[in-house]
C-alpha positions as CSV (number, residue, x, y, z in Angstrom):
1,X,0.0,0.0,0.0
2,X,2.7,2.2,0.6
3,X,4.4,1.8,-3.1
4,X,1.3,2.7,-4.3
5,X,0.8,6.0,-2.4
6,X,4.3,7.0,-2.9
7,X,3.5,6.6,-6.7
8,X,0.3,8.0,-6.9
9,X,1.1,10.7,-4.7
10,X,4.0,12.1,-7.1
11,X,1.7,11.6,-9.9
12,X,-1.0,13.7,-8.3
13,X,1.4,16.6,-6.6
14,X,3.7,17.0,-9.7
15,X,0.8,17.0,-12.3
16,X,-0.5,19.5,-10.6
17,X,2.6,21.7,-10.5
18,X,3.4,21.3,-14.0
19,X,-0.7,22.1,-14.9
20,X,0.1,25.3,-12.8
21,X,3.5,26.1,-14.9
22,X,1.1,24.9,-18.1
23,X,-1.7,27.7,-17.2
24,X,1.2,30.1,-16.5
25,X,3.4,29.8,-19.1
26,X,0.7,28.5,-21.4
27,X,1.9,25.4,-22.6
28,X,0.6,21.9,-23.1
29,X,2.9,19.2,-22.0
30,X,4.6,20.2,-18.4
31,X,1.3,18.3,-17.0
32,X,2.8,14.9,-18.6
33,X,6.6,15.9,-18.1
34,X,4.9,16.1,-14.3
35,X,3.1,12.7,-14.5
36,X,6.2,11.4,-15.6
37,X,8.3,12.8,-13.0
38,X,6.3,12.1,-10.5
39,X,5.9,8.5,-11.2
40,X,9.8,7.6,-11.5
41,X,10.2,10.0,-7.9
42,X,7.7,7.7,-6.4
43,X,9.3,4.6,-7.5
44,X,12.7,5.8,-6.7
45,X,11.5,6.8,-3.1
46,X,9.8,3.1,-2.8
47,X,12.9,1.6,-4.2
48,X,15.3,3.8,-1.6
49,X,12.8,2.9,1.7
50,X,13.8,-0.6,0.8
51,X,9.5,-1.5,-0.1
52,X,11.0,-3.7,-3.2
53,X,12.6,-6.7,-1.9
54,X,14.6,-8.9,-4.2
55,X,17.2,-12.0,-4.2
56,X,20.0,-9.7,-3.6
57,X,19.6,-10.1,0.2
58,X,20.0,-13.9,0.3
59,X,22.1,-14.4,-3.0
60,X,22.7,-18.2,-1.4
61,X,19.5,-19.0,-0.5
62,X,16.9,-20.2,-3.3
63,X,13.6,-18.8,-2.9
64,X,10.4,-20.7,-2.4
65,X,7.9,-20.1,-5.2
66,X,5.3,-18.5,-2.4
67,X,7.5,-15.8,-1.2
């Protein structure tokens, strides 16, 4: 739940500051440069609060298929 709020959260807050720059400036595509932004800053903050686990942290165990 928390991947997902990060994400959607930097979706919502930097659309919003690139429809702001859109409406001042008035351009068309700092709302998707903002989308955009905000997406890969949520995944990288998700990614850096460790919520995307992976083999690296047993690389001599072998996983079992339900974890």
């Amino acid at each position: 739940m928390a991947v997902f709020s990060y994400i959607i959260g930097g979706i919502l807050v930097w659309s919003l500051i690139g429809w702001g720059l859109d409406s001042l400036w008035g351009t068309h595509w700092l709302v998707l440069a903002g989308a955009l932004l905000g997406a890969s800053g949520g995944f990288y903050l998700a990614q850096k609060h460790g919520f995307f686990k992976h083999q690296a942290e047993n690389p001599g165990k072998p996983r079992k298929p339900s974890e």
